[in-house]
C-alpha positions in Angstrom: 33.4 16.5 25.3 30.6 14.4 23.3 29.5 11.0 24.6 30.1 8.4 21.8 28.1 5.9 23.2 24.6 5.5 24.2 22.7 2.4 25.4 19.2 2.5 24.0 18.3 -0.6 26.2 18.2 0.8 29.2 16.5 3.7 31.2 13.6 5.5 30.8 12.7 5.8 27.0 10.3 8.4 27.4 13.0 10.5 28.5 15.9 8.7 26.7 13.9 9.2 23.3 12.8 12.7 23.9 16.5 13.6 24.3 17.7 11.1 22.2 15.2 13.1 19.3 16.3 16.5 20.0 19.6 16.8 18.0 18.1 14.9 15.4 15.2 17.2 15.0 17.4 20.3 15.0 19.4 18.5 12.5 16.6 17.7 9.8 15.5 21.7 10.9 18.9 22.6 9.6 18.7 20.4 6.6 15.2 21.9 5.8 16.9 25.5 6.1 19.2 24.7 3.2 16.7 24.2 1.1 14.5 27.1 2.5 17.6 29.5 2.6 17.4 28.6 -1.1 14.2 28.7 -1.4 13.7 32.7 0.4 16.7 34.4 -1.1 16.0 33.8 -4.5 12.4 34.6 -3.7 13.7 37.7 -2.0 16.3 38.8 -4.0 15.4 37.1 -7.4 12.7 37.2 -9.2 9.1 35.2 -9.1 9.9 33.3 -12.3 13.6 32.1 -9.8 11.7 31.1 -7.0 9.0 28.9 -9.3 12.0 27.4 -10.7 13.7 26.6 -8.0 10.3 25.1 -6.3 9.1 23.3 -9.4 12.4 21.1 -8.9 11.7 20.2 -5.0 9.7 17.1 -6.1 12.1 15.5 -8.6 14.7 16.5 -6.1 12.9 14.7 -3.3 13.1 11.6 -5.3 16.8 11.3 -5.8 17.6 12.3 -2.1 14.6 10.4 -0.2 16.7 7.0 -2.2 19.7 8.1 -0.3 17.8 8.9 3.2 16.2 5.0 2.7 19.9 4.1 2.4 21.1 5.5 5.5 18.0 4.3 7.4 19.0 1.1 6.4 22.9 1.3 7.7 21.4 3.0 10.5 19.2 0.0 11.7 21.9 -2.6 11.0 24.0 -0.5 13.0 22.2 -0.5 15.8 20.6 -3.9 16.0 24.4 -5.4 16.4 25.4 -2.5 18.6 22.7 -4.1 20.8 24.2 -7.8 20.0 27.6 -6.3 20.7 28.5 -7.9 18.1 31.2 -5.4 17.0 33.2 -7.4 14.1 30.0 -6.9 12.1 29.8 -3.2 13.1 33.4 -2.8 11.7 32.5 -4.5 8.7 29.1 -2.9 7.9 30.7 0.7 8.6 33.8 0.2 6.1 31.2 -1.5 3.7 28.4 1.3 3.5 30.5 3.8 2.8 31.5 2.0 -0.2 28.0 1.5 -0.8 26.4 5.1 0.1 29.1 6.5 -2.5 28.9 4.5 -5.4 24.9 4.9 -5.0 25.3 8.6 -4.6 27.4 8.7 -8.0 25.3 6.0 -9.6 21.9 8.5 -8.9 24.0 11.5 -9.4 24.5 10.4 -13.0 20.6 9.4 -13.9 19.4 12.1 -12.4 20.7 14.8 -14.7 20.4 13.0 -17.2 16.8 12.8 -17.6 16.1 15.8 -15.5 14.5 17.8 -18.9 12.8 15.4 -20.5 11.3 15.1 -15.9 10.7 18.3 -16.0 8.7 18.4 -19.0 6.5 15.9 -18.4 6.0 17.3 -15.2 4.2 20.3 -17.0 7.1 22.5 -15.8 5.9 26.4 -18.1 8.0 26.8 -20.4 9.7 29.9 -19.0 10.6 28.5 -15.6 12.2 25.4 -17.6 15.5 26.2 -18.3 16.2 27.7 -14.6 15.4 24.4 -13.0 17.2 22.3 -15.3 20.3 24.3 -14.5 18.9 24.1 -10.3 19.0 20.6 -10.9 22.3 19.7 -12.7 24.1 22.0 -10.1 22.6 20.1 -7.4 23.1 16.8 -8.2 26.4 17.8 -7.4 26.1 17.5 -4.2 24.5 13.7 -4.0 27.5 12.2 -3.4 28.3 14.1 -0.5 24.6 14.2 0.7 25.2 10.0 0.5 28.1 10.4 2.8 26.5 12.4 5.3 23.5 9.9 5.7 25.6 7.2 5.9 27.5 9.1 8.1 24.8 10.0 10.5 22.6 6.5 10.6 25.6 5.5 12.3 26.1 7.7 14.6 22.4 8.5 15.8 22.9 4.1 16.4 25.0 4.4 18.9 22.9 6.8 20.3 25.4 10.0 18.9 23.0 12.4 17.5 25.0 15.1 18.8 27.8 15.5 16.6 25.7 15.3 13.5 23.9 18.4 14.7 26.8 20.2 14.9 28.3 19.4 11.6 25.1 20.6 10.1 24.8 23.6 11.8 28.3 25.0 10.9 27.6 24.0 6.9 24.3 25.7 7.2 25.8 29.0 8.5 28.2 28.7 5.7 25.0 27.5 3.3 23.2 30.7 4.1 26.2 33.2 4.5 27.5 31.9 0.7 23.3 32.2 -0.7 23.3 36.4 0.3 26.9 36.5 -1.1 25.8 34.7 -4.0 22.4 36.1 -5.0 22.9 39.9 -3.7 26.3 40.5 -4.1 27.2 38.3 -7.4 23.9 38.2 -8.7 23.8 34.7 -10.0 20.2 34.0 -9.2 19.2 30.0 -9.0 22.9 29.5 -9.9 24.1 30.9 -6.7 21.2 29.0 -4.4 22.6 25.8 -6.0 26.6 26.3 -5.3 25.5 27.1 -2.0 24.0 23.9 -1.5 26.4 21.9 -3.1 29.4 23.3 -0.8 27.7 22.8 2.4 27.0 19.8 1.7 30.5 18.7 1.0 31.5 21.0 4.1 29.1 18.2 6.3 29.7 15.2 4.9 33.8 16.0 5.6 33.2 16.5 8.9 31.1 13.2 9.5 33.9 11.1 7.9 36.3 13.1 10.3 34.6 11.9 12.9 34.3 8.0 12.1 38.1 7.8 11.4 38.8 9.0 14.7 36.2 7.7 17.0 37.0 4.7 19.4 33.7 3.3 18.8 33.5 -0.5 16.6 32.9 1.1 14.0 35.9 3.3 13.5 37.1 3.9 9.9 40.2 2.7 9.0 41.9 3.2 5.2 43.1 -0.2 5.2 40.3 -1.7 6.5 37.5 0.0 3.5 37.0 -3.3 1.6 33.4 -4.6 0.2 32.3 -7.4 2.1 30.2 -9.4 0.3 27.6 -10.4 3.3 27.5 -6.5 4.5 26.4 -5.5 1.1 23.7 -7.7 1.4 22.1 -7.2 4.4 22.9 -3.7 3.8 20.8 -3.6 0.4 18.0 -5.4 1.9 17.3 -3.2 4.4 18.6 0.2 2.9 16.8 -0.1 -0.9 13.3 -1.0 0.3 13.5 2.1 2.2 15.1 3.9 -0.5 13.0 2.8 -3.3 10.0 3.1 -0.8 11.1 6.9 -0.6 11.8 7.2 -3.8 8.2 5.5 -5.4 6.6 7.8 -2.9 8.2 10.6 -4.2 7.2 9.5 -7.9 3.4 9.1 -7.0 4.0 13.3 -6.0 5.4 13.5 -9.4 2.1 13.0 -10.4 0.6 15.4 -8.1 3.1 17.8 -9.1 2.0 17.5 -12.5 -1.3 18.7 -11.5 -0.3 21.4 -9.7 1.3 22.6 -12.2 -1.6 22.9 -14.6 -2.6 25.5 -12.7 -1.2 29.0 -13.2 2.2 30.4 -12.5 0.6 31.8 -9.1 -0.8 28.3 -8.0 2.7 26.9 -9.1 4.9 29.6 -7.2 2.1 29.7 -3.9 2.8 25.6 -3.9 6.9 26.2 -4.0 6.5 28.5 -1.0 4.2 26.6 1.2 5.9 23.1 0.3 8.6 24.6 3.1 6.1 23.9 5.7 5.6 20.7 5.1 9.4 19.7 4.3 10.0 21.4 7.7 7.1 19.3 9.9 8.0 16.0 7.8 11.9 16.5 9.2 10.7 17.6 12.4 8.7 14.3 12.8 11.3 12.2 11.2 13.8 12.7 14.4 11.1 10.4 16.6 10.7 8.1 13.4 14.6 7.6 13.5 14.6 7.4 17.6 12.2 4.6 17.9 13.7 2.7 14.8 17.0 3.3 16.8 15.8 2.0 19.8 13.7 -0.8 18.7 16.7 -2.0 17.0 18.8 -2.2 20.0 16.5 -3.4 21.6 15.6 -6.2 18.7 19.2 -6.9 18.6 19.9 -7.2 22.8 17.1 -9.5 22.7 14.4 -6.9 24.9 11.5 -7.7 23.2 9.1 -6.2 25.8 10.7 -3.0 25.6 9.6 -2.9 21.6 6.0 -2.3 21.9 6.6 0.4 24.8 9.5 2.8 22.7 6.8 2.5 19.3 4.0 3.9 21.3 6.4 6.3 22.6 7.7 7.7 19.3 4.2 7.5 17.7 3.2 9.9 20.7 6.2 12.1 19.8 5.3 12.5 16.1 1.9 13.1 16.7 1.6 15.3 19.0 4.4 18.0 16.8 2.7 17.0 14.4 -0.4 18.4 15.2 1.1 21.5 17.1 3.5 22.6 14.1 0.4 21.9 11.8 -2.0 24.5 13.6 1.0 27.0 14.5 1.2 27.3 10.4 -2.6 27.4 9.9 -2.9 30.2 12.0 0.8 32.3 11.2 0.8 30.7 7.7 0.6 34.0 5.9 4.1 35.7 8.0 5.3 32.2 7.2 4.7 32.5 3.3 6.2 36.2 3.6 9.6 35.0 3.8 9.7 33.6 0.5 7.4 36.1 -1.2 6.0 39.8 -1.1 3.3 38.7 -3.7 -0.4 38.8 -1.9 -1.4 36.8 -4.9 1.3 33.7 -4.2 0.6 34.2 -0.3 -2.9 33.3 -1.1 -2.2 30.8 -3.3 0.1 29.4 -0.8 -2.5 29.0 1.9 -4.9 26.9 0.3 -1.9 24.5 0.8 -1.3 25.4 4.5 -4.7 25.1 5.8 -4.9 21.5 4.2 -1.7 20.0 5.4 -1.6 21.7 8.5 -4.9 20.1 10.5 -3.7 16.7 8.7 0.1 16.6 9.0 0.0 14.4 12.5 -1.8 11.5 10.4 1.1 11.1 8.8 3.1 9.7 11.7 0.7 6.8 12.1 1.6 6.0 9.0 5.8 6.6 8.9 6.8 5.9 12.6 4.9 2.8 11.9 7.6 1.8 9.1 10.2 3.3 11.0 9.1 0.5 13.7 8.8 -2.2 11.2 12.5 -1.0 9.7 14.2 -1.4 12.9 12.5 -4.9 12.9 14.4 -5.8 10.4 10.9 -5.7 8.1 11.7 -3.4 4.6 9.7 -5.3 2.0 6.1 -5.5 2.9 6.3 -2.2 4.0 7.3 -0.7 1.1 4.3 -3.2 -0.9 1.6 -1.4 1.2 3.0 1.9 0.5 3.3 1.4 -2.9 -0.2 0.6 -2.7 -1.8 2.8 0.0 0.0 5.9 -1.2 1.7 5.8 -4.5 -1.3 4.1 -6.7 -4.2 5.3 -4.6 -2.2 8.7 -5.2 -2.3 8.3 -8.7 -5.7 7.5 -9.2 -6.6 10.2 -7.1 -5.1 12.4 -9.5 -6.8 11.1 -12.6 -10.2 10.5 -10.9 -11.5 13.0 -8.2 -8.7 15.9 -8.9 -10.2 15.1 -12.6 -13.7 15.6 -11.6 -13.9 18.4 -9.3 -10.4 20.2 -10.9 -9.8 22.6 -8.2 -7.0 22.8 -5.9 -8.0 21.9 -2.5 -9.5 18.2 -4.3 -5.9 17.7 -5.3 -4.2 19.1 -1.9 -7.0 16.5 -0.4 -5.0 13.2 -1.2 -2.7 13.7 1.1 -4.7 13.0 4.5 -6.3 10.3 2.3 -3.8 8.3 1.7 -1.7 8.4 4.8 -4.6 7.5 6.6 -5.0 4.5 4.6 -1.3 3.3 4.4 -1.5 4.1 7.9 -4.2 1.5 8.9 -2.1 -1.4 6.9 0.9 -0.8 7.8 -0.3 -1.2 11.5 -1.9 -4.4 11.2 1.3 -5.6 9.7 3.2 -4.0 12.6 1.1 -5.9 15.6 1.0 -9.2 13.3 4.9 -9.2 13.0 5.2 -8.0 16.6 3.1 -11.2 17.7 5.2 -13.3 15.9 8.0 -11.9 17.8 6.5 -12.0 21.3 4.7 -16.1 20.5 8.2 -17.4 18.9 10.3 -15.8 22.5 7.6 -17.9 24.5 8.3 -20.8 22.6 12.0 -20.5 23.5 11.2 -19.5 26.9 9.5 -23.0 27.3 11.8 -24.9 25.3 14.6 -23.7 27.7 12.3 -24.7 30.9 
């Protein structure tokens, strides 16, 4: 029997977060192995031109889905904020309403996104004979965002009430099915990056039923109920100010890669396919860190909402010690075993060489990132979206940019274009923290003001 509920107010938080992080890591692990199933079979069993089509698709991929994720964060903050109010009439009504929401937004991206997926593709300098492969990747895909809408919805509720149990398991039984239907697909039907795709697409459906399963039979506040799925007006809002500055946050980030895409792939074929394989790596640290991201957004929510301000400060540091500190482990494990690593997707020395350059870059530099994210992560549960997003915009996405046209321009190799990343996280990083402490002073000045009004 699962425990529904989980007070994130009380306890150690240390501990509380640790375990409250666990599922959720070996969820996003399980998420990343959809793609990486994907990802190695066709690599495996395809052909080299498959797997550098199915890898010169991850970033425009990345851009639709990391919308979505923002959208869910969102839910999952409001959740949890009036979990910790117990204010449960407005947990009913935010449940009913984002699933209304996540849906039509999943359809609504579902739509532009294969739509302009060639014209993406081309201007992503996508060669010419990988093209047509990954604009088929894509258009199957897409598919599956309505589902992958639901499921994030889905779980951002859950993990608020502290559930990130159930989630896991969901996930676990689609990717089984996920990886089971990609050998049946690829060896035994030999439909190549057509196979990958359906694969995808049904295990995603498989998850998202089983979340929805779940919230219309719970006994939590926010059970679903068919009568009871009306729009409310006031949800929406809140819901869309929290949920698409995270979303579009994700998503401009994922544009400014666009860009760095782009200059990957004006490399040759080998860069392009060495890039697809080692991109796994840092899908799979980014997911792993993401579970602390989600914890202390969680719990600084409930804890925001149940009016425990002290207890804000202590479950940041916390999470930000988390994400680090995997960070840095993961990082180094695929410095050093970065070449068995890079043989699951490929038997090419040339690619596995290729792929490195990539590793050794992003591995001694992945736990700057968490600075940076569990920071907004912090700021989200705050209830704080906008500003956020403006100095990611700024630290990331444009510095990104010019990056690309300035130094990659200049020295043209590789490694000066892999480079940006630690850049610019550690400069987002830095501003997003001295927003963080401003807006947490704010906080901790206006609850002594009350404290003395009250006296």
């Amino acid at each position: 029997m699962i425990k529904e509920q989980e007070d994130l107010t009380v306890g150690s938080p240390f501990k509380k977060i640790l375990l409250f992080s666990l599922p959720l890591m070996f969820s996003n692990l399980l998420q990343v192995l959809f793609n990486m199933s994907d990802v190695a079979v066709v690599g495996r069993f395809g052909s080299k031109e498959a797997l550098g089509s199915v890898g010169s698709t991850t970033t425009y991929v990345i851009l639709f889905t990391g919308f979505l994720i923002g959208i869910g964060s969102g839910i999952n903050a409001l959740t949890a904020r009036y979990l910790g109010a117990k204010d449960h009439i407005r947990v009913a009504r935010i449940a009913h309403t984002g699933l209304w929401v996540s849906l039509l937004l999943g359809c609504l991206l579902l739509g532009i996104g294969i739509s302009i997926v060639r014209p993406m593709l081309v201007l992503l300098n996508t060669k010419p004979e990988l093209l047509e492969d990954a604009v088929i990747y894509v258009y199957i895909v897409f598919l599956g965002l309505p589902a992958l809408a639901i499921y994030n919805y889905g779980n951002g509720i859950l993990s608020a009430d502290g559930d990130t149990k159930r989630p896991l398991l969901f996930l676990a039984f689609a990717g089984i099915i996920n990886i089971a239907l990609n050998l049946l697909f690829v060896i035994v039907c030999q439909l190549s990056v057509i196979g990958v795709a359906l694969a995808s697409i049904i295990s995603q459906y498989i998850s998202a039923i089983l979340i929805l399963i779940s919230l219309f039979h719970t006994k939590r506040p926010y059970r679903l109920y068919l009568s009871q799925l009306k729009i409310h007006k006031v949800e929406v809002k809140a819901i869309l100010s929290l949920g698409l500055p995270a979303g579009l946050q994700n998503a401009i980030f994922s544009m400014a890669n666009l860009f760095i895409q782009s200059g990957v792939n004006s490399f040759d074929a080998i860069v392009v396919e060495g890039n697809a394989a080692a991109a796994n790596a840092d899908t799979l640290v980014y997911d792993v860190m993401a579970a602390f991201y989600m914890a202390a957004a969680s719990f600084i929510a409930q804890n925001y909402g149940a009016g425990k301000r002290k207890n804000i400060l202590k479950c940041y540091f916390i999470g930000l010690l988390y994400s680090s500190l995997i960070g840095l482990i993961l990082g180094l494990g695929f410095v050093i075993l970065g070449r068995n690593f890079l043989s699951l997707f490929t038997k090419d020395k040339e690619v596995i060489a290729a792929g490195m350059s990539r590793l050794v870059v992003m591995g001694c530099s992945f736990f700057i990132s968490a600075f940076m994210d569990c920071t907004i992560a912090a700021l989200r549960g705050l209830g704080k979206t906008i500003i956020p997003m403006l100095l990611l915009i700024f630290g990331s996405c444009i510095f990104r940019i010019v990056w690309v046209y300035t130094v990659f321009q200049h020295f043209k190799t590789i490694t000066a274009l892999y480079l940006l990343y630690p850049v610019s996280w550690g400069l987002t990083a830095i501003s997003v923290l001295i927003y963080f402490f401003f807006i947490y002073k704010r906080i901790y000045i206006q609850d002594q003001k009350r404290i003395e009004k009250n006296i």
